[in-house]
C-alpha positions in Angstrom: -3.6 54.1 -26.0 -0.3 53.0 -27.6 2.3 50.3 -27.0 5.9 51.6 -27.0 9.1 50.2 -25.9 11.0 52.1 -22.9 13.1 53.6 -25.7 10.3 54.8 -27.8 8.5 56.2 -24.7 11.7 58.1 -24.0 12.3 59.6 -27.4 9.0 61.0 -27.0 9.6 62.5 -23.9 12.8 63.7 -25.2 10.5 65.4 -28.0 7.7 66.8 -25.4 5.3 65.2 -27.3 2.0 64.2 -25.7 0.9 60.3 -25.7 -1.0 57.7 -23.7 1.1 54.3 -23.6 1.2 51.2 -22.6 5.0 50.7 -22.3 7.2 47.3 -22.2 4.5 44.8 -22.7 2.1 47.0 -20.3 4.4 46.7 -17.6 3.3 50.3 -16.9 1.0 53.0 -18.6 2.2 57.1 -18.9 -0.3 59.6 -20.2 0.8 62.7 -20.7 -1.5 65.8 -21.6 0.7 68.3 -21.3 4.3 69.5 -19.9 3.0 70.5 -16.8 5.5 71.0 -13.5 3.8 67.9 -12.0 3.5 64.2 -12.0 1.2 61.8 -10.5 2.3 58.1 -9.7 0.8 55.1 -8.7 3.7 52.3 -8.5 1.7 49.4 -6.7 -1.5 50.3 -8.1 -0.2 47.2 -10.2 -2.1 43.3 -9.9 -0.5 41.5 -13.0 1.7 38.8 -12.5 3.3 37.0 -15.6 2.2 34.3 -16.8 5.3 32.0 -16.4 5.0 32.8 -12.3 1.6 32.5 -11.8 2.2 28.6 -11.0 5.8 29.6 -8.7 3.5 32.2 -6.5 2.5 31.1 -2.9 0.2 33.9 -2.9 -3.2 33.5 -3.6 -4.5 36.4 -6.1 -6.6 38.2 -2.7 -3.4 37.6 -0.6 -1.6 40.0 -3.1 -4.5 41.9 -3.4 -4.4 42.7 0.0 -1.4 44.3 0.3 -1.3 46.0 -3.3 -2.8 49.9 -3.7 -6.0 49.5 -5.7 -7.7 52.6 -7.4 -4.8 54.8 -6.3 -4.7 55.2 -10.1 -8.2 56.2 -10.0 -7.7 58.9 -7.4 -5.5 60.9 -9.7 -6.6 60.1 -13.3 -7.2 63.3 -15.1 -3.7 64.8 -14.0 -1.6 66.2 -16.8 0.8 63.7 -16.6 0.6 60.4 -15.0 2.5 57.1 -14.7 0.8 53.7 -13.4 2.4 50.7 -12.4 0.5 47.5 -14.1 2.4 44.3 -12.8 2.6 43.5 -9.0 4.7 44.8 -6.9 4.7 40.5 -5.4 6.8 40.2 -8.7 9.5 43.4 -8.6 8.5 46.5 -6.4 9.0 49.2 -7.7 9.3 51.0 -4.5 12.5 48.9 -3.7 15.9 49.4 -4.8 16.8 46.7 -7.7 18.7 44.3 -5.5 15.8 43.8 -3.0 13.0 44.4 -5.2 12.1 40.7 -5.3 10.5 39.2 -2.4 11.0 35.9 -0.9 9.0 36.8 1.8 6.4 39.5 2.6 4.3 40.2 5.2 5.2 37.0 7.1 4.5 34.9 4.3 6.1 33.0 1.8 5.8 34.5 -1.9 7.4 31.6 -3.9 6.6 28.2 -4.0 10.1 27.3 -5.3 12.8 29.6 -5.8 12.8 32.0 -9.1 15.1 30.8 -11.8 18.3 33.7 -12.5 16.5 34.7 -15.7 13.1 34.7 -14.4 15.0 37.6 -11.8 16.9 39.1 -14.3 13.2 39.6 -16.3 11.9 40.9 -13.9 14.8 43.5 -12.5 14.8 44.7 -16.1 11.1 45.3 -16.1 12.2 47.1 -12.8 15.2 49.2 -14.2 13.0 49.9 -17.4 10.6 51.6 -15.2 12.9 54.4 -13.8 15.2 54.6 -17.1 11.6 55.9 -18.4 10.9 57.8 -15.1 13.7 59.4 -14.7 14.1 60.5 -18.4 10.5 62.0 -17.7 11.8 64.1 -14.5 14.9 65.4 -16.4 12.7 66.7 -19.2 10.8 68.4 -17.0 13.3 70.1 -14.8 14.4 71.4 -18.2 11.0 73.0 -18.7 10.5 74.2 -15.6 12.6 75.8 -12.5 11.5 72.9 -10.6 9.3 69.8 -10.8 6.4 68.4 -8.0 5.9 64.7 -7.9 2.7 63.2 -5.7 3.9 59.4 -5.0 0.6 58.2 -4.2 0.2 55.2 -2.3 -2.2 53.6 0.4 -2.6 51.4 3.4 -4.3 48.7 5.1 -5.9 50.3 8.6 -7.7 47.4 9.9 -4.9 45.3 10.8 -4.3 44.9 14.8 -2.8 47.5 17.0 -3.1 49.7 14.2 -4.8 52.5 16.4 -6.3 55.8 15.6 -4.4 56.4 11.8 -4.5 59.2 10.0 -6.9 59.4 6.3 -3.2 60.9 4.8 0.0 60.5 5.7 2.7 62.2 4.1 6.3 60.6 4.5 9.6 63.5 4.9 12.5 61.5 5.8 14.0 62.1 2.2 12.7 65.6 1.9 14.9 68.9 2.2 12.8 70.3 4.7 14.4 73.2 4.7 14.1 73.8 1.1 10.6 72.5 0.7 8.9 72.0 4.2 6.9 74.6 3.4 5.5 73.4 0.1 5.1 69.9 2.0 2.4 71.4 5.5 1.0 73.1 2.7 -0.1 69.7 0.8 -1.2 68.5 4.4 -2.8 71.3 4.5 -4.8 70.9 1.7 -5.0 67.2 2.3 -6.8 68.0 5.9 -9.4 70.1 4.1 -10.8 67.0 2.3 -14.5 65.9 3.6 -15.5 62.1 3.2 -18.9 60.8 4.5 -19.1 59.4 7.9 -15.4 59.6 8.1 -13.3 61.6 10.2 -10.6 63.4 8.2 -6.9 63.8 9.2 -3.3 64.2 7.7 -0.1 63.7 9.4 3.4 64.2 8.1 5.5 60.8 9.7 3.1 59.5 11.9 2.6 56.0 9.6 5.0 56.0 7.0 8.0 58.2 6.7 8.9 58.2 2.9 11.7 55.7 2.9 10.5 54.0 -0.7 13.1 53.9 -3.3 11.0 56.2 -5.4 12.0 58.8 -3.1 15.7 57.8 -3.0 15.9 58.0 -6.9 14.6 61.6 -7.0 16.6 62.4 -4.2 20.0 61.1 -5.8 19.0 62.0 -9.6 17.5 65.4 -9.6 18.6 68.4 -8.3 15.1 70.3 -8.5 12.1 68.2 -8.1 10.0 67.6 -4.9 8.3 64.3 -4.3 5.6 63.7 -1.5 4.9 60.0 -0.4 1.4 60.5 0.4 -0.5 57.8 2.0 -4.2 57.4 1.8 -6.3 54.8 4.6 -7.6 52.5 2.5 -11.7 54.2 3.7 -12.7 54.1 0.2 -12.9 50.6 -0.1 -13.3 47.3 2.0 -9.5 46.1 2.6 -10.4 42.5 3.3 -12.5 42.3 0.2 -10.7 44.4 -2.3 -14.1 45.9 -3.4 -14.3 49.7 -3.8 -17.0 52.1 -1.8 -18.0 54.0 -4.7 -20.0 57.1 -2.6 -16.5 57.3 -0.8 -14.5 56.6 -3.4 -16.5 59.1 -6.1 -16.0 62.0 -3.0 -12.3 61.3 -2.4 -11.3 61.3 -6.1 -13.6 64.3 -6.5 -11.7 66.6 -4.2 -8.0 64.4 -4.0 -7.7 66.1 -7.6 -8.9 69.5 -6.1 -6.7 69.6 -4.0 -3.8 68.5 -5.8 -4.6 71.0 -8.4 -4.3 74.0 -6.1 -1.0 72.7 -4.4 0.6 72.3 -7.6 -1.1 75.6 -8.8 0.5 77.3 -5.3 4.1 75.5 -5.8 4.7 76.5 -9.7 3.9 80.0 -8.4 6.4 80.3 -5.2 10.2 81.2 -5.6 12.7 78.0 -7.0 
């Protein structure tokens, strides 16, 4: 792996080149194999915190734990292309737009310990706007290549929390899809999704029964490209112990095993369908 700048890692993009890279100080990681016609993400599979606001955080490192997506990455590693958040989304989420990126609270809890200084923000909303400079100059590259462009936003969720009720294993969020252009493409990933077989666990996907795809990932795609699909997908948070942060690995091995099935015959099945 490589460290670039956002520029560099654009330039490459801009080239088609293939690279794994660790880019703007590792504030994310990109790998990408090939030009294929879809991306994988992971934007709070991220647990780094700089250095300067380790002392400022009220949060404990298991409190931001907690709440963070751990081994998402790991559920879609050998895609073609894939883009991995590294720093906490407790310091800029990424799933936020830039002027509420920054918690003060979260969860019903105090993140700072004393208020950020304006150019410990104004890091830290850079690191934020570097992110989707980079993203969206990968997603422009690739609706040139390609009639149109799949993006699995993967994320997952705490299911143990009270009142939380009988949840589904995926969730897939459509309230910033065109469902008339791509409902189809989207019961057909639920589809697939419903298919998957874990141990001991019963398996079922929803479409806006837990989360309903309002993240700012899916309000830049929907505002900056004219031909590209993304799926907020949720995953229960089965494959590893929530309180603890620890993975299952006989769960976690199964998942990943047929999670990358599956995604490779939906994207398989969308390349092939009519723009």
């Amino acid at each position: 792996m490589i460290e670039l700048t956002p520029a560099e890692c654009i330039a490459r993009i801009q080239a088609a080149e293939t690279f794994h890279a660790s880019v703007n100080d590792g504030t994310f990681e990109i790998r990408i194999c090939e030009y294929a016609a879809h991306v994988c993400t992971a934007i709070h599979a991220g647990h780094r915190l700089r250095k300067e606001l380790e002392s400022k955080c009220a949060l404990n490192e298991h409190e931001r734990l907690y709440e963070e997506d751990p081994f998402t990455d790991t559920l879609v590693e050998n895609q073609p292309i894939t883009v991995f958040a590294r720093d906490t989304r407790f310091e800029y989420d990424l799933n936020r737009a830039p002027d509420a990126c920054i918690y003060d609270e979260a969860w019903g809890k105090a993140v700072w310990k004393r208020p950020l200084t304006n150019q410990e923000r104004q890091t830290s909303l850079a690191r934020h706007g570097a992110f989707y400079e980079v993203l969206g100059a990968l997603y422009r590259r690739l609706e040139d290549l390609h009639p149109k462009v799949l993006v699995y936003d993967i994320h997952s969720y705490n299911w143990q929390r009270p009142g939380m009720g009988d949840t589904p294993v995926f969730n897939i969020g459509t309230e910033q899809i065109d469902m008339d252009r791509w409902g189809n493409s989207v019961r057909a990933w639920a589809q697939e999704l419903a298919g998957i077989r874990l141990p001991g666990i019963p398996v079922r996907a929803a479409i806006d029964e837990v989360f309903f795809g309002r993240g700012y990932h899916a309000t830049f795609v929907r505002e900056n490209l004219n031909n590209t699909l993304i799926l907020p997908s949720e995953v229960k948070k089965v494959f590893m112990d929530e309180n603890s942060g620890q993975p299952l690995p006989a769960i976690l091995d199964s998942l990943h095993d047929q999670f990358e099935a599956a995604i490779n015959r939906h994207a398989t099945e969308f390349a092939a369908t009519t723009p």
